[in-house]
C-alpha positions, 0 to 999 in steps of 0.5 A: 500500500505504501508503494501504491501511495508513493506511485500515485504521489509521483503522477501528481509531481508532474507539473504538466499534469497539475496544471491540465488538472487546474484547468479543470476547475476554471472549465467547471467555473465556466459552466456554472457561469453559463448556467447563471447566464441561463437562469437570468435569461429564464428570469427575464422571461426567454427559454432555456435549460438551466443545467450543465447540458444547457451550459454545454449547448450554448457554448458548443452554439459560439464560434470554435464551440467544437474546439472549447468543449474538447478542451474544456473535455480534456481539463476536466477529465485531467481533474477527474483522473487527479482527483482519482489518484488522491483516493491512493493517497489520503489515508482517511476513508472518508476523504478517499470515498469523497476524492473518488465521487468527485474524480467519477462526477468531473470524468462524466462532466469530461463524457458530457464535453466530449459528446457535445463536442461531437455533436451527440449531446443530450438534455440532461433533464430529459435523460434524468426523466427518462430513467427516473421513469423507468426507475419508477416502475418497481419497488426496488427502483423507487428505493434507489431514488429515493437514496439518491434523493437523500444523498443529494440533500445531504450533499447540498446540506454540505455546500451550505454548511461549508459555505457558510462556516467558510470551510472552503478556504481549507481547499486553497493556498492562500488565506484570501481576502473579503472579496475571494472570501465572500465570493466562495460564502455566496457560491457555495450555498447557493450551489448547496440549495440548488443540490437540496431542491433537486434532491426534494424534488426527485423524492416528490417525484418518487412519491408521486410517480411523475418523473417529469419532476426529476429533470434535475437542477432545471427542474428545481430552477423552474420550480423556484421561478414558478413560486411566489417573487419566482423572478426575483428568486431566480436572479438571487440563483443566478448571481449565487450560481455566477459566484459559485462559477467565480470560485472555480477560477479562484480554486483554478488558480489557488486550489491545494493540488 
C-alpha cells in the first residue's frame, strides 16, 4: 500500500499534469457561469435549460464551440483522473470515498464535453426523466431514488454548511481576502440549495410517480421561478450560481493540488 501511495504521489509531481488538472476547475467555473447566464435569461422571461447540458449547448452554439468543449473535455477529465489518484493517497476513508465521487462526477462532466463536442449531446433533464421513469416502475427502483434523493440533500446540506462556516478556504493556498472570501460564502450555498431542491424534488417525484419532476437542477430552477417573487428568486440563483462559477477560477488558480 505504501508503494501504491508513493506511485500515485509521483503522477501528481508532474507539473504538466497539475496544471491540465487546474484547468479543470476554471472549465467547471465556466459552466456554472453559463448556467447563471441561463437562469437570468429564464428570469427575464426567454427559454432555456438551466443545467450543465444547457451550459454545454450554448457554448458548443459560439464560434470554435467544437474546439472549447474538447478542451474544456480534456481539463476536466485531467481533474477527474487527479482527483482519482488522491483516493491512493489520503489515508482517511472518508476523504478517499469523497476524492473518488468527485474524480467519477468531473470524468462524466469530461463524457458530457466530449459528446457535445461531437455533436451527440443530450438534455440532461430529459435523460434524468427518462430513467427516473423507468426507475419508477418497481419497488426496488423507487428505493434507489429515493437514496439518491437523500444523498443529494445531504450533499447540498454540505455546500451550505461549508459555505457558510467558510470551510472552503481549507481547499486553497492562500488565506484570501473579503472579496475571494465572500465570493466562495455566496457560491457555495447557493450551489448547496440548488443540490437540496433537486434532491426534494426527485423524492416528490418518487412519491408521486411523475418523473417529469426529476429533470434535475432545471427542474428545481423552474420550480423556484414558478413560486411566489419566482423572478426575483431566480436572479438571487443566478448571481449565487455566477459566484459559485467565480470560485472555480479562484480554486483554478489557488486550489491545494
Amino acid at each position: 500500500m505504501v508503494d501504491t501511495r508513493a506511485k500515485a504521489a509521483n503522477v501528481q509531481d508532474n507539473d504538466w499534469f497539475e496544471r491540465v488538472a487546474r484547468g479543470g476547475y476554471a472549465a467547471s467555473g465556466l459552466l456554472h457561469l453559463l448556467i447563471a447566464f441561463i437562469v437570468a435569461q429564464l428570469a427575464l422571461g426567454t427559454g432555456g435549460s438551466a443545467d450543465q447540458s444547457g451550459a454545454l449547448a450554448t457554448l458548443a452554439a459560439q464560434p470554435f464551440g467544437a474546439v472549447m468543449l474538447w478542451v474544456a473535455a480534456v481539463v476536466l477529465a485531467a481533474l477527474g483522473v487527479w482527483q482519482l489518484v488522491e483516493t491512493f493517497i489520503e489515508r482517511d476513508m472518508k476523504d478517499r470515498l469523497k476524492a473518488g465521487a468527485v474524480g467519477v462526477v468531473y470524468l462524466s462532466l469530461a463524457f458530457s464535453a466530449a459528446k457535445f463536442a461531437m455533436g451527440s449531446g443530450e438534455s440532461s433533464g430529459k435523460q434524468n426523466a427518462g430513467l427516473s421513469a423507468q426507475m419508477m416502475q418497481s419497488g426496488w427502483g423507487k428505493a434507489v431514488l429515493i437514496v439518491v434523493a437523500l444523498v443529494l440533500i445531504a450533499v447540498g446540506g454540505y455546500h451550505v454548511y461549508k459555505g457558510v462556516t467558510k470551510g472552503f478556504q481549507d481547499e486553497l493556498e492562500i488565506a484570501g481576502g473579503s472579496a475571494i472570501t465572500w465570493i466562495g460564502i455566496v457560491g457555495y450555498v447557493a450551489k448547496g440549495l440548488v443540490l437540496i431542491g433537486v434532491g426534494l424534488l426527485v423524492i416528490v417525484a418518487t412519491l408521486t410517480s411523475d418523473p417529469s419532476k426529476a429533470t434535475g437542477v432545471d427542474g428545481a430552477v423552474k420550480t423556484l421561478g414558478a413560486a411566489p417573487f419566482g423572478k426575483f428568486l431566480l436572479l438571487l440563483a443566478a448571481v449565487g450560481i455566477a459566484a459559485y462559477g467565480g470560485y472555480g477560477f479562484i480554486r483554478a488558480r489557488y486550489a491545494k493540488m
